[in-house]
VEXVO-565468 format. One record per residue (C-alpha): residue in one letter; x, y, z. Coordinates in steps of 0.001 Angstrom, whole numbers, plus 500000, padded with zeros to 6 digits. Layout:
N
dodo A&c1 X&c2 Y&c3 Z
...
end
This chain:
199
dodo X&c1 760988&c2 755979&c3 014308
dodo X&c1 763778&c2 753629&c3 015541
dodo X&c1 765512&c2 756120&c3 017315
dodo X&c1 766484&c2 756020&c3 021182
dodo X&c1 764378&c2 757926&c3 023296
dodo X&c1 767679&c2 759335&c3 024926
dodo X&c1 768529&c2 760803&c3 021715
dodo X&c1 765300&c2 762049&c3 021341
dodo X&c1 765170&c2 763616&c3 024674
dodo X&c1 768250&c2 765432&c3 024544
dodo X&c1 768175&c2 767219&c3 020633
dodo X&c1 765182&c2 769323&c3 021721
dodo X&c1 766674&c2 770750&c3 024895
dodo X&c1 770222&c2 771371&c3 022916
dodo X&c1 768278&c2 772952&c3 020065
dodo X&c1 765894&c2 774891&c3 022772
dodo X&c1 769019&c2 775905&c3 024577
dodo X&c1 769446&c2 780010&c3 024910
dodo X&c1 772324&c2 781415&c3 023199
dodo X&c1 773731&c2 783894&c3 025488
dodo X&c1 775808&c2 786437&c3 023273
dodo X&c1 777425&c2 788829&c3 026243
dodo X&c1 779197&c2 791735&c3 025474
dodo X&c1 781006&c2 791796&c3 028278
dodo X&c1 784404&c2 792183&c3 027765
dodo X&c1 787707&c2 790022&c3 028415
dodo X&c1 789541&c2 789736&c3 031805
dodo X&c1 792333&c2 791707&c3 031064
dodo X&c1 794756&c2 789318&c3 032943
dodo X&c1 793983&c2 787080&c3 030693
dodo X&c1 794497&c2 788565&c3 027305
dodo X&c1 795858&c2 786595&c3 024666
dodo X&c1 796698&c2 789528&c3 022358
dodo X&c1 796143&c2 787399&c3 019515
dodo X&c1 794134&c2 785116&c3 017619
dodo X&c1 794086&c2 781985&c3 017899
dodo X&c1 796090&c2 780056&c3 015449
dodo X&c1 794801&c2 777300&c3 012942
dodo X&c1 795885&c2 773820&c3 013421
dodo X&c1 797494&c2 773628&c3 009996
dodo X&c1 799681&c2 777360&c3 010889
dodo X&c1 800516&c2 775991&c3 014198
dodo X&c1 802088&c2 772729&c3 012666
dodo X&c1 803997&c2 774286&c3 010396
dodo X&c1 805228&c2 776377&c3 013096
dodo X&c1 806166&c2 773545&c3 015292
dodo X&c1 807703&c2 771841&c3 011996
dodo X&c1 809709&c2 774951&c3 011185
dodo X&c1 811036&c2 774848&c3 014981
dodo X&c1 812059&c2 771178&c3 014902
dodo X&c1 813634&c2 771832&c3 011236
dodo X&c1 815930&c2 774717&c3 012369
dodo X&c1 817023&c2 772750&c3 015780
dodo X&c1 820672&c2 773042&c3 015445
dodo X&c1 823025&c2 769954&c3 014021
dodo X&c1 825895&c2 769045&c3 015560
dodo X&c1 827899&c2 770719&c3 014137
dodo X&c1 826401&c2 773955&c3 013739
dodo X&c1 825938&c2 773863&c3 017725
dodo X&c1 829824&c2 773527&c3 017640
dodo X&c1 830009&c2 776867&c3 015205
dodo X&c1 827817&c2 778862&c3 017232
dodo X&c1 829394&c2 777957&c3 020524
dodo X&c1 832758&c2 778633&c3 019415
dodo X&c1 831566&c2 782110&c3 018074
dodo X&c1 829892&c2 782542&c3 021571
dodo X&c1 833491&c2 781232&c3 023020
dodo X&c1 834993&c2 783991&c3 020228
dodo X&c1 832939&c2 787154&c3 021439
dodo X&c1 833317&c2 786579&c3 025014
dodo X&c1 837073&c2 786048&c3 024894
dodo X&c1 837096&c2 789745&c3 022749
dodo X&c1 834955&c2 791155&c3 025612
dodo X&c1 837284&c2 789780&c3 028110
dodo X&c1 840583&c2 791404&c3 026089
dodo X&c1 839192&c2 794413&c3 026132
dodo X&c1 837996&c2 794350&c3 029741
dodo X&c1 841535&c2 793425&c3 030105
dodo X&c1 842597&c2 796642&c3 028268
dodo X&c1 840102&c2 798955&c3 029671
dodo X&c1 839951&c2 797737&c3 033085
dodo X&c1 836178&c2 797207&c3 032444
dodo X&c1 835148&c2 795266&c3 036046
dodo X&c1 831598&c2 793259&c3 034200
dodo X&c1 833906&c2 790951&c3 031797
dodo X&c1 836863&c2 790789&c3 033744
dodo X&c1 838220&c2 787122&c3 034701
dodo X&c1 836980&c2 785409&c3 038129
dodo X&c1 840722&c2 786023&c3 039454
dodo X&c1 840626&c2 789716&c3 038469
dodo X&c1 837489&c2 790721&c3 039786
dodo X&c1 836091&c2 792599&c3 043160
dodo X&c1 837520&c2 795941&c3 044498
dodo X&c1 840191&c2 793430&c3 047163
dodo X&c1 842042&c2 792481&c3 043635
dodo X&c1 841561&c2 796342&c3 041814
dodo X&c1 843424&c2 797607&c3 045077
dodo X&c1 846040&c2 795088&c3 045158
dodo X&c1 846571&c2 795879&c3 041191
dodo X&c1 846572&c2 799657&c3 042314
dodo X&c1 848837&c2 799147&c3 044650
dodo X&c1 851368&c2 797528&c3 042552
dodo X&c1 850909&c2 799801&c3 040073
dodo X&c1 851945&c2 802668&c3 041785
dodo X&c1 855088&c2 802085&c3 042962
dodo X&c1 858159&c2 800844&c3 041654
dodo X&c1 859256&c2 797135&c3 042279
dodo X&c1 862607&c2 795922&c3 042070
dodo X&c1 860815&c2 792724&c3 040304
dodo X&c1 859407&c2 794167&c3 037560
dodo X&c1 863155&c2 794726&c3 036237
dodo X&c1 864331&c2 791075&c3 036838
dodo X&c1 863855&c2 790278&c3 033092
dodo X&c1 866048&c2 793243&c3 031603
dodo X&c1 868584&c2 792543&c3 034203
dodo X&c1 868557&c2 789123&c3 033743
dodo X&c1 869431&c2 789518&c3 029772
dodo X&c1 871946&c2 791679&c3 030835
dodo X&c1 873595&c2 789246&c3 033312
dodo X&c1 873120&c2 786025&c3 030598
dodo X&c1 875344&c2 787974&c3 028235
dodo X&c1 877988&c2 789400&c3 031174
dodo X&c1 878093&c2 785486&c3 032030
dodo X&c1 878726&c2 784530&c3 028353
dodo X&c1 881804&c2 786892&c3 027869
dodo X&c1 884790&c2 784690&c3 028626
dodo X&c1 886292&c2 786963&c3 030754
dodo X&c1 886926&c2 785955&c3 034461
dodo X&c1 886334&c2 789555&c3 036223
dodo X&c1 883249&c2 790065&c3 033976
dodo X&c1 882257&c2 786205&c3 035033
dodo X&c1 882682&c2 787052&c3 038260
dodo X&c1 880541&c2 790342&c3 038302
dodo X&c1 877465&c2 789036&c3 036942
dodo X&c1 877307&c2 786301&c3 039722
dodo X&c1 877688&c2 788806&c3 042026
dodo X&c1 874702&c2 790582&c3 040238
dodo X&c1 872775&c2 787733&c3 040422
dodo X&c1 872929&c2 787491&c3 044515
dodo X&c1 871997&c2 790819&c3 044409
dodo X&c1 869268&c2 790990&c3 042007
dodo X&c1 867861&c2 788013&c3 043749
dodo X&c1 868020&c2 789608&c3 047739
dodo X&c1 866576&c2 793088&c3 046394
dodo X&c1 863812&c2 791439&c3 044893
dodo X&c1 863335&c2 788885&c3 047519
dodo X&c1 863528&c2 791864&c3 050366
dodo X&c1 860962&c2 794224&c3 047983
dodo X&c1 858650&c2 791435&c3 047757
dodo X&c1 858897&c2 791271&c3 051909
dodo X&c1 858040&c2 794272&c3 052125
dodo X&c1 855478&c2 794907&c3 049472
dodo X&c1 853651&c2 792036&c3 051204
dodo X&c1 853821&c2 793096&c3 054780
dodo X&c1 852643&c2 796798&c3 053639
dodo X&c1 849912&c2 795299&c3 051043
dodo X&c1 848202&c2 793054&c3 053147
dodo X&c1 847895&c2 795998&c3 056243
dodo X&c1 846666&c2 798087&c3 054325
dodo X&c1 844174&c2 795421&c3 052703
dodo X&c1 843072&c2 794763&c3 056379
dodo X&c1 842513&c2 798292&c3 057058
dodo X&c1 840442&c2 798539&c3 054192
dodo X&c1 838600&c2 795431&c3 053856
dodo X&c1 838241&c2 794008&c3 057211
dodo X&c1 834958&c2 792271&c3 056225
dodo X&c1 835595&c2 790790&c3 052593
dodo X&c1 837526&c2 787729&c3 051479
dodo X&c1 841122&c2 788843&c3 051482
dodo X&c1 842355&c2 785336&c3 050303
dodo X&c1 845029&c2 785016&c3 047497
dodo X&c1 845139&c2 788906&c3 047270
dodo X&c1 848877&c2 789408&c3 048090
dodo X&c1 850496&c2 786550&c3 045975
dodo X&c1 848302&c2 787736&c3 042850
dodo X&c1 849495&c2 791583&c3 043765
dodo X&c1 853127&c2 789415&c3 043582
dodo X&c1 853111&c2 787800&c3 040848
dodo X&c1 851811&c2 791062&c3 039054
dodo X&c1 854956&c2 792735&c3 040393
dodo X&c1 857354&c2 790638&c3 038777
dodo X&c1 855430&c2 791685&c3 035342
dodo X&c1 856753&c2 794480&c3 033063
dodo X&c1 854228&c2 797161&c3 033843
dodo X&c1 854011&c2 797718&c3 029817
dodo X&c1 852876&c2 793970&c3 029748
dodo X&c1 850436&c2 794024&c3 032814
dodo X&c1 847189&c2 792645&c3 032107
dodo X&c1 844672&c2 794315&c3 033461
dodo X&c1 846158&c2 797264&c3 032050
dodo X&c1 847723&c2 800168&c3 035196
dodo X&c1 844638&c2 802281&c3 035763
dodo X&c1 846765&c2 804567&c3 038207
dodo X&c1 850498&c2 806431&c3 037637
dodo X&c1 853387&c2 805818&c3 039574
dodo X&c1 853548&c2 807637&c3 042650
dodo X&c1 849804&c2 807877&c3 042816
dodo X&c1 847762&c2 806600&c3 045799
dodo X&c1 845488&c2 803965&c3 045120
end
């Protein structure tokens, strides 16, 4: 009896509203897949994500075992001369040839650490012609490898033009030196071609 007349107005046209109950079926763009969850399920959901977000410290743990894997992927990249997990400075074909390169032929630097022991200890014997000799040693230890490297480099970076006139050549030669004066037993990446073998 006291009621609005808006009120009033408005229940019988909701009430006398048709219910349309189509049977058409979904869009499927825009399937869900799934049912809709209930308000209490999706809380706990969103409290179980906020409850496992990592502490401090186990953020530390798993990004030093993420640190831990990649560093074993890289070592055996390293050993395997697998190209996807190699370091920034050892990867692209410029740096494999250069490796190649070095690695099949023999370099007068590669022997500077054996010869070197071996001239420490003629040094050390207090003799004065045995003195003498290892100096002279050293000079020529020093000129071979300083001519080698000459000519490693002049030959190396020719034959890197020839190949790869269009990619970044940069830093090439001095890494293809510095992997010369290695052992090749202690190379890293590991020879992937024999001596004597063109790259």
């Amino acid at each position: 009896m006291f009621r609005s007349r808006a009120k009033e107005e408005k229940a019988p046209s909701a009430d006398g509203a048709p219910v349309t109950l189509t049977k058409q079926t979904r869009d499927p763009q825009a399937k869900k897949g799934r049912p809709t969850p209930k308000r209490n399920e999706a809380q706990s959901q969103r409290r179980s994500v906020a409850n496992t977000s990592l502490t401090r410290k186990d953020a530390a743990k798993r990004q030093r075992e993420e640190r831990r894997a990649a560093m074993e992927r890289q070592r055996q990249a390293l050993a395997g001369g697998d190209e996807r997990f190699l370091p920034a400075r050892d990867k692209g074909p410029v740096r494999k040839f250069a490796r190649d390169f070095i690695d099949s032929r023999f370099n007068v630097a590669e022997f500077f650490l054996p010869m070197a022991v071996v001239i420490l200890v003629l040094s050390m014997v207090r003799v004065g012609s045995l003195q003498s000799i290892a100096l002279l040693l050293w000079l020529v230890v020093i000129v071979l490898i300083v001519l080698d490297s000459f000519l490693t480099s002049f030959r190396l970076r020719k034959q890197l033009t020839a190949r790869f006139p269009d990619q970044n050549r940069r830093g090439a030669v001095a890494y293809a030196l510095m992997r010369s004066l290695q052992m090749r037993r202690l190379r890293l990446p590991k020879p992937q071609v024999k001596r004597g073998e063109r790259p």
